[in-house]
C-alpha positions in Angstrom: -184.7 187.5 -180.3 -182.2 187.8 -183.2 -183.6 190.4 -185.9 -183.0 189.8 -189.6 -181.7 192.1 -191.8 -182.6 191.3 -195.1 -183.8 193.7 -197.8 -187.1 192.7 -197.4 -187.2 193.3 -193.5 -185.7 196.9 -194.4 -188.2 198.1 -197.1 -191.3 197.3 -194.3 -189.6 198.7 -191.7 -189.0 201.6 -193.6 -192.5 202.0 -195.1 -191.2 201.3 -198.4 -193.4 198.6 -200.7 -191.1 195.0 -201.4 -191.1 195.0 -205.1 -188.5 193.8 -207.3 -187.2 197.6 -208.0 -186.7 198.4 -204.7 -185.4 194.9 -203.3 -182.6 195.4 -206.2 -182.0 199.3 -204.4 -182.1 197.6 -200.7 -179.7 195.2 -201.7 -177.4 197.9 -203.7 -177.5 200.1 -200.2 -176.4 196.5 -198.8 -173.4 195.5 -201.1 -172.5 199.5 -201.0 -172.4 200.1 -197.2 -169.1 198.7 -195.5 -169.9 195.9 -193.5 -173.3 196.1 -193.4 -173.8 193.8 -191.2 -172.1 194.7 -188.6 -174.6 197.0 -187.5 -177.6 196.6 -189.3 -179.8 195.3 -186.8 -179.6 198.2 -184.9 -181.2 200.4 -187.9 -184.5 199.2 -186.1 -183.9 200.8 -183.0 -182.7 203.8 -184.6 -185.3 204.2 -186.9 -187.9 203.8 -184.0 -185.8 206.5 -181.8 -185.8 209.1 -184.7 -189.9 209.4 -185.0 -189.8 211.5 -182.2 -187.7 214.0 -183.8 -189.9 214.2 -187.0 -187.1 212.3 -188.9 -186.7 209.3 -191.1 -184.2 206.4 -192.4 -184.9 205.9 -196.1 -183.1 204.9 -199.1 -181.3 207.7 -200.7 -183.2 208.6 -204.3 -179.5 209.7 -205.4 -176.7 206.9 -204.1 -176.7 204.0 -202.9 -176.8 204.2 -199.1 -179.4 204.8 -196.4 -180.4 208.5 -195.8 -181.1 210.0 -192.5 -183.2 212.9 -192.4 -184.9 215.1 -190.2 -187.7 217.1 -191.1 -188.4 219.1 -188.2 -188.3 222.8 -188.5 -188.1 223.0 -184.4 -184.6 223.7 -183.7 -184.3 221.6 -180.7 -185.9 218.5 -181.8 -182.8 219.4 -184.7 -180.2 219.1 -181.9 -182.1 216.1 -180.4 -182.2 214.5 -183.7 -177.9 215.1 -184.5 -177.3 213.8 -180.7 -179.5 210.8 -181.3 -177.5 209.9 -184.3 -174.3 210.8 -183.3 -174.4 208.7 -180.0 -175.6 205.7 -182.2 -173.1 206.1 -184.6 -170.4 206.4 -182.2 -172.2 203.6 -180.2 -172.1 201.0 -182.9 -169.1 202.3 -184.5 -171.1 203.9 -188.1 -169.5 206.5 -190.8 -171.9 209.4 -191.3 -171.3 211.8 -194.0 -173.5 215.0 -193.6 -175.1 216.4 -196.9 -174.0 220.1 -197.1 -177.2 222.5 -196.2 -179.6 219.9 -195.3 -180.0 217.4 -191.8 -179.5 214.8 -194.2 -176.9 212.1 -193.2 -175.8 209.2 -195.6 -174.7 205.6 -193.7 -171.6 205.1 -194.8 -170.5 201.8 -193.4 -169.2 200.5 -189.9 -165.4 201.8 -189.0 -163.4 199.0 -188.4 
């Protein structure tokens, strides 16, 4: 089964409504993130794997990439949730960049 990828796909994944504001942010996050598509279709899984840690991928409110965040105040569902990401960005080859003071990760783009 091949799983698309398109902006529309993303905002229901991501419980996000598909309305013309935030299909022109989806595909902003798109153009923005270095080769996107490289790795996109294993956001899913991702996103699936990080409800156990109380964490989220969402747009980022402030640039234009995806956001990974964990809300869990449990310190090791914390350290679950930076070795989940972490193996699947080394995995599929993804830039993170950590926001200082929060378990907030941006999605940079796919390292070539």
């Amino acid at each position: 089964m091949h799983i698309r990828t398109t902006p529309e796909n993303l905002l229901v994944q991501f419980g996000y409504p598909v309305k013309e504001a935030t299909l022109a942010q989806m595909r902003r996050i798109i153009d923005n993130t270095k080769n996107f598509d490289s790795f996109s279709k294993h956001i899913f899984s991702l996103s699936d794997e990080l409800k156990h840690f109380d964490a989220i991928i969402a747009p980022s409110n402030s640039k234009d990439y995806l956001k990974i965040k964990c809300h869990s105040p449990i310190q090791s569902e914390i350290e679950a949730f930076r070795e989940a990401i972490e193996h699947w960005s080394e995995k599929y080859k993804v830039t993170l960049k950590k926001v200082d003071g929060k378990e907030t990760y941006y999605i940079i783009g796919h390292i070539e």
